[in-house]
N, C-alpha and C positions, 0 to 999 in steps of 0.2 A: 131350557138351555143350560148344559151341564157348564157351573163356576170354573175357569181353568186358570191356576194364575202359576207365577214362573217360581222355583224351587226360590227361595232366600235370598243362597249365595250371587244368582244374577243378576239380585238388585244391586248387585256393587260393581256391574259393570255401568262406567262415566259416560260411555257410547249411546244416547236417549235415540237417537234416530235408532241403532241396530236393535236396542231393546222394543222398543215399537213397532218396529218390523215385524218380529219376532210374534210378540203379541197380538197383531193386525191378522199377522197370518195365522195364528191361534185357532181365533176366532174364526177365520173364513173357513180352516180346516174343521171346525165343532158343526158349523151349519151342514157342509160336507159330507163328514162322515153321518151324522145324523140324519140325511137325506138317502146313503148310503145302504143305510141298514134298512129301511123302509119295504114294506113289503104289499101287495094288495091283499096275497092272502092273510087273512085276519089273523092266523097261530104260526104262521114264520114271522109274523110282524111284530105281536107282540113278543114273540121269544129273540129274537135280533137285538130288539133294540134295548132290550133287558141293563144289559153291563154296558152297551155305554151310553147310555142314560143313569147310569149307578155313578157315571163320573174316573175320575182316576190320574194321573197325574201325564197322561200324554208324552211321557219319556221321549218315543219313538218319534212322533211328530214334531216335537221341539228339535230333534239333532236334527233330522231333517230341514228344520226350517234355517235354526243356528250354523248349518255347513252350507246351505246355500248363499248365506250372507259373504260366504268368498266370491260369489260371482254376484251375477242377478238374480236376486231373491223372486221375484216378479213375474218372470218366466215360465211358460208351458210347461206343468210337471213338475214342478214344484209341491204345490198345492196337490197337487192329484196323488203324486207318489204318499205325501205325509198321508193321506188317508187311506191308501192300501197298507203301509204297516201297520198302523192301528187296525185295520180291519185285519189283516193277517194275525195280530198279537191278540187281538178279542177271541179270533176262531180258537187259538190253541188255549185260550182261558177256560173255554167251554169242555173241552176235552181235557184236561189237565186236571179238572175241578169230577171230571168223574174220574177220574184213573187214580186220583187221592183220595176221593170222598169228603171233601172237603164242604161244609156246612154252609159258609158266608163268603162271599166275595164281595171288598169296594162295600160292605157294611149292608151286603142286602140279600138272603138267602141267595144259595147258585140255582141256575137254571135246572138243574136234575133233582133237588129238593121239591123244587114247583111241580117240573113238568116230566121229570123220571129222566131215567140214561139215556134211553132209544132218541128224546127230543133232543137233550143238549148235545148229543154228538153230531147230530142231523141239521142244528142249528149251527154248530160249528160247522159241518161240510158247508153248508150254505153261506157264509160270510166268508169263507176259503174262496167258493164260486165267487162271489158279488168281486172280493179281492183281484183274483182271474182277468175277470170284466173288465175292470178299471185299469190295470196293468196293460191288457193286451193294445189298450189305447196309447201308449205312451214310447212301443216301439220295440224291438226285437230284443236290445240291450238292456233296457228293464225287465221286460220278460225271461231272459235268462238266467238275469242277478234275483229275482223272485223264484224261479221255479226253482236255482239251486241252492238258495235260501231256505227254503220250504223243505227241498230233501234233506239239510242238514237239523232243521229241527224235526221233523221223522227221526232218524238218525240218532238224533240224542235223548229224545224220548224212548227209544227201542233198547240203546244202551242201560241208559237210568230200567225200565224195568227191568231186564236181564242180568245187570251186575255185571259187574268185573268177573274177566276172564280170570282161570286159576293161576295164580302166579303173580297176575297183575296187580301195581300199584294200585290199592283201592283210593286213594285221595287224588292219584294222577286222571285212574279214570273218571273221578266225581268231577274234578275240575272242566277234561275235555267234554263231559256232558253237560255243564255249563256253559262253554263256549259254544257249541252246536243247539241247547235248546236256547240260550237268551243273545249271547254271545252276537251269533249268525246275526239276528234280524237288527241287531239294532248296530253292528256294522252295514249292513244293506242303507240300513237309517239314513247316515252319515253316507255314502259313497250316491245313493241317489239324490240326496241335494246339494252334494256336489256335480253330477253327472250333468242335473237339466238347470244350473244354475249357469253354467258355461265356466263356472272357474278353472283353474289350470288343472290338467290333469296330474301332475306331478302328486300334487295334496291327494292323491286316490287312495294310495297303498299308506301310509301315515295317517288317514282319514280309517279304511280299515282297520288299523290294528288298532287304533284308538276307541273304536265302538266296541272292539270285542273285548279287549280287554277290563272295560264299563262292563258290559254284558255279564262278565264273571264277577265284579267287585259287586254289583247290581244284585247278582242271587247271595251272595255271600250275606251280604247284610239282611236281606231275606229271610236268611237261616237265624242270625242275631233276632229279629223284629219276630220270629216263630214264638220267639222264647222271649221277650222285652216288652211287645207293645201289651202292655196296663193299659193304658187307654182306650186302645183299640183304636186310634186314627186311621190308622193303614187299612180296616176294613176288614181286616183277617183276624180270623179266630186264633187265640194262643194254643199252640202244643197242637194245633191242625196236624204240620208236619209227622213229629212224632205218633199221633194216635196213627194216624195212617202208615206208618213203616216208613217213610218217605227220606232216603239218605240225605243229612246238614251235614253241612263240615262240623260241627260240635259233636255230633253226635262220632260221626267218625273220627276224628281225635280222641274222644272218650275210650273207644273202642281198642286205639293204640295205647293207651297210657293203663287201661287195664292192664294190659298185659301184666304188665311190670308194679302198678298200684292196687293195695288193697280196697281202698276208697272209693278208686273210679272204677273197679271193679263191680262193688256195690253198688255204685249207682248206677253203672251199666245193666245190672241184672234188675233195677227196676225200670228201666228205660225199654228192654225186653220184655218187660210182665205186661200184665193184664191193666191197660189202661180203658178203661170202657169206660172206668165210673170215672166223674170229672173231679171228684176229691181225688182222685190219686193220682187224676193227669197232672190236677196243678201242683199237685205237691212235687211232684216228675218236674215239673216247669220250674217251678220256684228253684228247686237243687240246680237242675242244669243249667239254669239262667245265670247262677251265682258261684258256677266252679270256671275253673280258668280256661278253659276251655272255650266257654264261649266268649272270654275274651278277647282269644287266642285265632279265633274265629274271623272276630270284628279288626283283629290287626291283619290278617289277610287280606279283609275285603281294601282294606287302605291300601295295604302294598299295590295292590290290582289294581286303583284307581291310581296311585302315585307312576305306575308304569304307562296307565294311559294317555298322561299328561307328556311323558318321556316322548312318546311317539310321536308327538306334536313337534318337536324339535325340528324335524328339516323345515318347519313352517316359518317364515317372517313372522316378527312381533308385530304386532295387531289386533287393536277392540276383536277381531272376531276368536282370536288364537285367544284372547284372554278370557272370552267368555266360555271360549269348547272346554278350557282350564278350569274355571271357576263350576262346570258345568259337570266336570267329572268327580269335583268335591261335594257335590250337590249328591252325588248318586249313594256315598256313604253318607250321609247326613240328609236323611229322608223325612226331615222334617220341615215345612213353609212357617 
């Protein structure tokens, strides 16, 4: 059984009954989705349960749990919806992870290192299926909020490869491919346990812009942690991103400030080179880590989450408004 325990910041909510909730249903949701993945065939079963069994910090299924706490938590669909997002966000991990080339996930080679491309995308369809499954149990209004969920991370995965159209804001369009690939699902998060939690429906659209705008603060530091995690808690390999071509907002800032600087110029042009060998990735990593930029970066991802707290505002004061609060500080500050 994968440890799952709550971000820091929401041990400093005073509410012990809402934090227990929260946690109780944690746990129900880990058996869950672990049951979820499960397979008779012996090579969809081991390749399923791969990443979450790797563990991971359950983002998706926490808001879900934490916005059902405006109604009743307890409730039909609750529990069931938190494990179709996680199984929805596992599927696009598998797919994501060959479209970067990405070595390590959650600190444990990806499923296309093991088992090649053809398995983890195939893997991924089939947790999208299992996903399907579980949803179509829950009623026509979950199924629509999933399947147009689903299209908009399509959508922003097709973007993000393609690039910005000629003309177009390159940071405007990074941002809305942000909001449609992490954005989307983890507003679903939030609007489905509010949905079967029975709370007011008022909190829906406030609930919405609160998850997506997380969604974007959420990749942002992403891009920071590409370039920062030494230690490697996060699971992720450093300068992933980068070797893979893979657009950060650092890296796009950089690009702007070329223009006009001889400096970020130069280091643009090694950020461009031949990163294969891992001495000159890090040394790529060390530079970009340490120019303003990726400061510059990390003060986005706050703004983004200081906005998603804004949204909360038509909500009454409330252990649970404080915790959805404390819970959007938790998403730039990715560490327990």
């Amino acid at each position: 059984m994968v440890d799952i325990t709550l971000p820091k910041q929401l041990r400093r909510v005073t509410d012990l009954k809402l934090i227990n909730s929260v946690k109780a249903g944690l746990a129900q949701v880990e058996t869950a989705l672990i049951a979820a993945v499960a397979h008779t065939d012996p090579i969809a079963n081991a390749t399923s349960r791969h990443l979450a069994e790797a563990g991971g910090k359950r983002l998706r299924p926490t808001l879900v749990l934490l916005a059902a706490q405006l109604g009743d938590a307890s409730r039909f669909g609750v529990q069931e919806s938190a494990v179709v997002v996680e199984l929805t966000h596992l599927a696009t991990l598998y797919h994501d992870d060959v479209m970067d080339e990405a070595p390590t996930r959650r600190g444990v080679p990806t499923a296309h290192e093991i088992w090649g491309n053809s398995v983890a995308i195939l893997t991924g369809d089939l947790l999208l299926a299992r996903a399907s499954q579980l949803v179509s149990r829950l009623g026509e209004r979950a199924l629509t909020l999933q399947a147009d969920t689903f299209e908009r991370l399509c959508i922003g995965q097709l973007h993000e490869t393609v690039g910005p159209a000629e003309g177009e804001n390159v940071i405007d369009h990074y941002i809305q491919v942000l909001a449609d690939k992490t954005g989307s699902l983890i507003a679903a998060s939030a609007q489905l346990g509010l949905m079967f939690s029975g709370a007011p429906e008022e909190y829906l659209e406030p609930l919405r812009i609160f998850g997506e705008k997380i969604g974007v603060a959420f990749q942002l530091i992403d891009d920071v942690i590409d370039l920062q995690d030494r230690s490697g808690a996060s699971g992720k390999t450093p300068g992933t991103d980068l070797r893979a071509g893979v657009p950060t907002l650092p890296v796009l800032l950089l690009r702007e400030r070329a223009k006009t600087n001889a400096s970020a110029a130069e280091l643009l042009a090694m950020v461009d080179g031949d990163l294969s060998s891992d001495s000159q990735l890090q040394l790529v990593v060390d530079r970009l880590r340490d120019h303003e930029v990726t400061e510059a970066a990390y003060q986005e991802a706050k703004r983004w989450s200081q906005e998603a707290i804004e949204a909360l505002a038509p909500m009454p004061k409330s252990s649970v408004k404080t915790a959805l609060e404390l819970f959007a500080e938790a998403v730039v500050d990715r560490s327990n």
